[in-house]
C-alpha positions as CSV (number, residue, x, y, z in Angstrom):
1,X,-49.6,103.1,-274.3
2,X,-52.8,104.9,-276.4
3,X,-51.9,107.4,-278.0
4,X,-53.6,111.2,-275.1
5,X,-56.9,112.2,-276.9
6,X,-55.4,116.0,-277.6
7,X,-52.6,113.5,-280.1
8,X,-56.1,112.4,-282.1
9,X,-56.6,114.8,-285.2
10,X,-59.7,116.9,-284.7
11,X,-61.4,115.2,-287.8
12,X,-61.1,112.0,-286.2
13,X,-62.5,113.4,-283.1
14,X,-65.4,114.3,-284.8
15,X,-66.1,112.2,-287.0
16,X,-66.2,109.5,-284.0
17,X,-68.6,111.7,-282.3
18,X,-70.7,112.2,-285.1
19,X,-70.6,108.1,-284.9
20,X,-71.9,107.8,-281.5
21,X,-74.7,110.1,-282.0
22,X,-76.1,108.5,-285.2
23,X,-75.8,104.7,-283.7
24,X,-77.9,106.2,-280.6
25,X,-80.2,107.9,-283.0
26,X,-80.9,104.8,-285.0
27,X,-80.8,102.3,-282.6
28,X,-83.8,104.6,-280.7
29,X,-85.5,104.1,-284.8
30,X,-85.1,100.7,-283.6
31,X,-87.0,101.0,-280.8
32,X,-89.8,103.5,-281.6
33,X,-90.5,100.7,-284.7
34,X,-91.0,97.9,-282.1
35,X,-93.4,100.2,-280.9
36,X,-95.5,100.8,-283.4
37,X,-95.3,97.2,-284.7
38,X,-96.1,96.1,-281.1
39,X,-99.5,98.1,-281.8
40,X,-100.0,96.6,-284.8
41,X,-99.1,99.8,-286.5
42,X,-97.3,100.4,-289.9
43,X,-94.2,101.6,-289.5
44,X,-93.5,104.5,-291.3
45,X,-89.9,104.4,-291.5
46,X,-88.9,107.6,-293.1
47,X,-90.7,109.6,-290.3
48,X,-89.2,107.8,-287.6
49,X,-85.4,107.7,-289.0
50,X,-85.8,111.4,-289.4
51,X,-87.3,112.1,-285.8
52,X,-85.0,109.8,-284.3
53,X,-82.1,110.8,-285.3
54,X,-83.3,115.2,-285.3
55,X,-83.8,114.5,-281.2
56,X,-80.3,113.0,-280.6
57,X,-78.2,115.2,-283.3
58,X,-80.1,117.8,-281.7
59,X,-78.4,116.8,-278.3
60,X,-75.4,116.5,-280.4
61,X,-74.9,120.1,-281.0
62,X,-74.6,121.1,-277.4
63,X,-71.2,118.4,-277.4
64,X,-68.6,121.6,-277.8
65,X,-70.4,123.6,-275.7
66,X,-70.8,121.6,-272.8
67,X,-66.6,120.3,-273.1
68,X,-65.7,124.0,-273.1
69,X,-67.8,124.1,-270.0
70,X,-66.2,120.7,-268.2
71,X,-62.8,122.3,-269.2
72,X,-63.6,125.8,-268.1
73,X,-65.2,124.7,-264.9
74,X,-63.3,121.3,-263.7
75,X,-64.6,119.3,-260.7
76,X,-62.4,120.0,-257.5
77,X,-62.6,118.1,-254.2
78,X,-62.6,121.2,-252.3
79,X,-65.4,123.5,-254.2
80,X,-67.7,120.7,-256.2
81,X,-70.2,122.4,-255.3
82,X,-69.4,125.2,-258.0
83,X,-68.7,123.6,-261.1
84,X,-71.8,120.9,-260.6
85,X,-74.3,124.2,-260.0
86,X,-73.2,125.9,-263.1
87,X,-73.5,123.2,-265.7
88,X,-76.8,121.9,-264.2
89,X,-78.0,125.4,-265.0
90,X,-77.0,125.2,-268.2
91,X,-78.1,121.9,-268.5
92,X,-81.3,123.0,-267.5
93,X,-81.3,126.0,-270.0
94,X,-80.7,123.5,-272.4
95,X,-83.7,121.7,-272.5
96,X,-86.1,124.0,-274.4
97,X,-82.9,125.0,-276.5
98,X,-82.6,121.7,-277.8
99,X,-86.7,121.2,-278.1
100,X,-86.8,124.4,-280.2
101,X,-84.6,123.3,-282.6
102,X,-85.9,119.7,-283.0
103,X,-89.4,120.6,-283.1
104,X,-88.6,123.1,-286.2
105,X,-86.6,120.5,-288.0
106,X,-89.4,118.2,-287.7
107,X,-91.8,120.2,-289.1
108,X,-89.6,121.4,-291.5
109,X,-88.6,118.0,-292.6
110,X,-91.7,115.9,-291.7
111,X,-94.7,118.3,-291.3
112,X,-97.0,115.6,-290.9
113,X,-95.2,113.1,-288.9
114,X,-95.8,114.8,-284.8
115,X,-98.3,117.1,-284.4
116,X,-97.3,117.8,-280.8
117,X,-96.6,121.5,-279.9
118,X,-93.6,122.3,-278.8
119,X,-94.3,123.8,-274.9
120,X,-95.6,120.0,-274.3
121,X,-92.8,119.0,-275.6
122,X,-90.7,120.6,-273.5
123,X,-92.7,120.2,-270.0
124,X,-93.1,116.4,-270.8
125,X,-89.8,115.9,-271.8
126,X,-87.7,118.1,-269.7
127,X,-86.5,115.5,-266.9
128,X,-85.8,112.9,-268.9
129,X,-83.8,115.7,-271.3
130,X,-82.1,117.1,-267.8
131,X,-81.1,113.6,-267.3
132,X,-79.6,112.7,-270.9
133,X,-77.7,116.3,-270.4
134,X,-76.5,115.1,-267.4
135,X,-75.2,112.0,-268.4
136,X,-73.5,113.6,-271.0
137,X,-71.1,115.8,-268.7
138,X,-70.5,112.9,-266.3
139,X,-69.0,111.3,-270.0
140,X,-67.7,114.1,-270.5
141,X,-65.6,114.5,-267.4
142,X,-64.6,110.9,-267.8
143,X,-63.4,111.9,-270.9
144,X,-61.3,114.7,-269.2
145,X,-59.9,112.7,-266.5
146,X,-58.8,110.2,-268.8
147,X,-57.9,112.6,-271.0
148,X,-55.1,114.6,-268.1
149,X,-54.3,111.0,-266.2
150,X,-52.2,110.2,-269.8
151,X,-51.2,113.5,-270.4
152,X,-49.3,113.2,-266.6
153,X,-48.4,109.8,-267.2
154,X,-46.4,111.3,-270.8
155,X,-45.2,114.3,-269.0
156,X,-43.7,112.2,-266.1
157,X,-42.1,109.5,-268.9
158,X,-40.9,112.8,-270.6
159,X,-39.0,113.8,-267.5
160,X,-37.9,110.2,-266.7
161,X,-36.1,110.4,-269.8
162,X,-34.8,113.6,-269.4
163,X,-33.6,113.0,-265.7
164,X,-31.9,109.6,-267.4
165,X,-29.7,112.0,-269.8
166,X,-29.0,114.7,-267.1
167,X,-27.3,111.4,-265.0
168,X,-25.8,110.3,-268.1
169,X,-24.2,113.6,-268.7
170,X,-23.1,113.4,-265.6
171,X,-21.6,110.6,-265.4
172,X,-19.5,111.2,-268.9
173,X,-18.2,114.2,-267.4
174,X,-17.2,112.8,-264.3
175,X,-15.3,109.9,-266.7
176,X,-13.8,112.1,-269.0
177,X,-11.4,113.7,-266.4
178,X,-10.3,110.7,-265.3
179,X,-9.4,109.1,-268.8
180,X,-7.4,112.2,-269.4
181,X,-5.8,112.2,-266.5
182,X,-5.2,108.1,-266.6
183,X,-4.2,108.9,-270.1
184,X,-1.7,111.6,-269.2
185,X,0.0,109.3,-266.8
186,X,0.7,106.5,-269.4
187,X,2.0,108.4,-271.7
188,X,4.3,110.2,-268.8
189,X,5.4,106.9,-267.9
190,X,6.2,105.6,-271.6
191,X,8.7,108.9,-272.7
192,X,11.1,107.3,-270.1
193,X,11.3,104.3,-272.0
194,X,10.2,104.3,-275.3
195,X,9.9,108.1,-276.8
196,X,8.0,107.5,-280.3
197,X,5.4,105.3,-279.3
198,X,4.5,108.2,-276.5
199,X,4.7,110.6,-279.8
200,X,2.2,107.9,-281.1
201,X,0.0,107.9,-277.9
202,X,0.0,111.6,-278.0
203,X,-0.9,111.9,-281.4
204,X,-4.2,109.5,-280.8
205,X,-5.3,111.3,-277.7
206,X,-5.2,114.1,-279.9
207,X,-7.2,112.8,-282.6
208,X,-10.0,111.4,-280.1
């Protein structure tokens, strides 16, 4: 059985996360290349690494935030309604969050690479964003679920053992009177006929 995901160190956690957001970031360098060599454009690959992987480590940052959320606010059959309505606000508050911060790291880090302001980044990005937000808490809640289904399953295993000793217990005491008792009886019967090896049997019961 895999080890629950609370068992994994927190570096480890990280660090895999951190993994996942740079493979999307430079597989989607991949494809803004193929775009620009489709057009019969030079690729400048510096400028494209860079805003590449800026947009998704920019969604990145909001990872914690939105896994104290799934935690704080878990799904339930009865009230879904409630949890769903809160993140998607702050899914939606989100948006221009993240476009903030990846439009200043752009110009900060390639001035002359986009040229596009930042409110039109935001308008004509902020479904598409919504949706990526989106997806990310339904991963995340996968996560969570997975996450509780083996904690339950170790918890049950935990009690299966424990429930085994507790009958185990149980049935040493209940055997324990009866070898004393069966004991008891032998050695009653053996001092009517032979009085030293009863001394014997006497002195191993009490050594036991």
């Amino acid at each position: 059985m895999a080890a629950p995901v609370s068992a994994v160190p927190r570096w480890q956690r990280w660090l895999l996360g951190f993994s996942i957001w740079t493979v999307l970031g430079l597989l989607s360098a991949v494809q803004t290349s193929i775009y620009f060599m489709r057009d019969g454009r030079p690729v400048p690959w510096s400028g494209v690494v860079i805003d590449r992987l800026a947009d998704w480590y920019t969604c990145a940052l909001f990872t914690p935030l939105f896994f104290w959320l799934v935690r704080a606010t878990p799904w339930d059959r009865s009230r879904w309604w409630r949890p769903v309505g809160i993140q998607a606000v702050v899914a939606l508050a989100c948006v221009p969050i993240k476009y903030l911060m990846y439009a200043g790291i752009v110009e900060w880090l390639i001035p002359e690479y986009r040229t596009t302001a930042v409110g039109r980044l935001i308008v004509g990005n902020f479904v598409t964003e919504f949706m990526a937000f989106a997806a990310m808490f339904a991963v995340i809640h996968a996560v969570e679920l997975n996450r509780r289904a083996m904690e339950n399953t170790a918890r049950a295993a935990r009690l299966e053992a424990r429930l085994a000793e507790a009958r185990l217990e149980a049935l040493t005491a209940q055997l324990q009177p009866h070898f004393l008792f069966n004991t008891l009886h032998a050695i009653s019967t053996l001092m009517h006929r032979d009085v030293e090896a009863a001394d014997r049997m006497i002195a191993h019961l009490s050594d036991l």
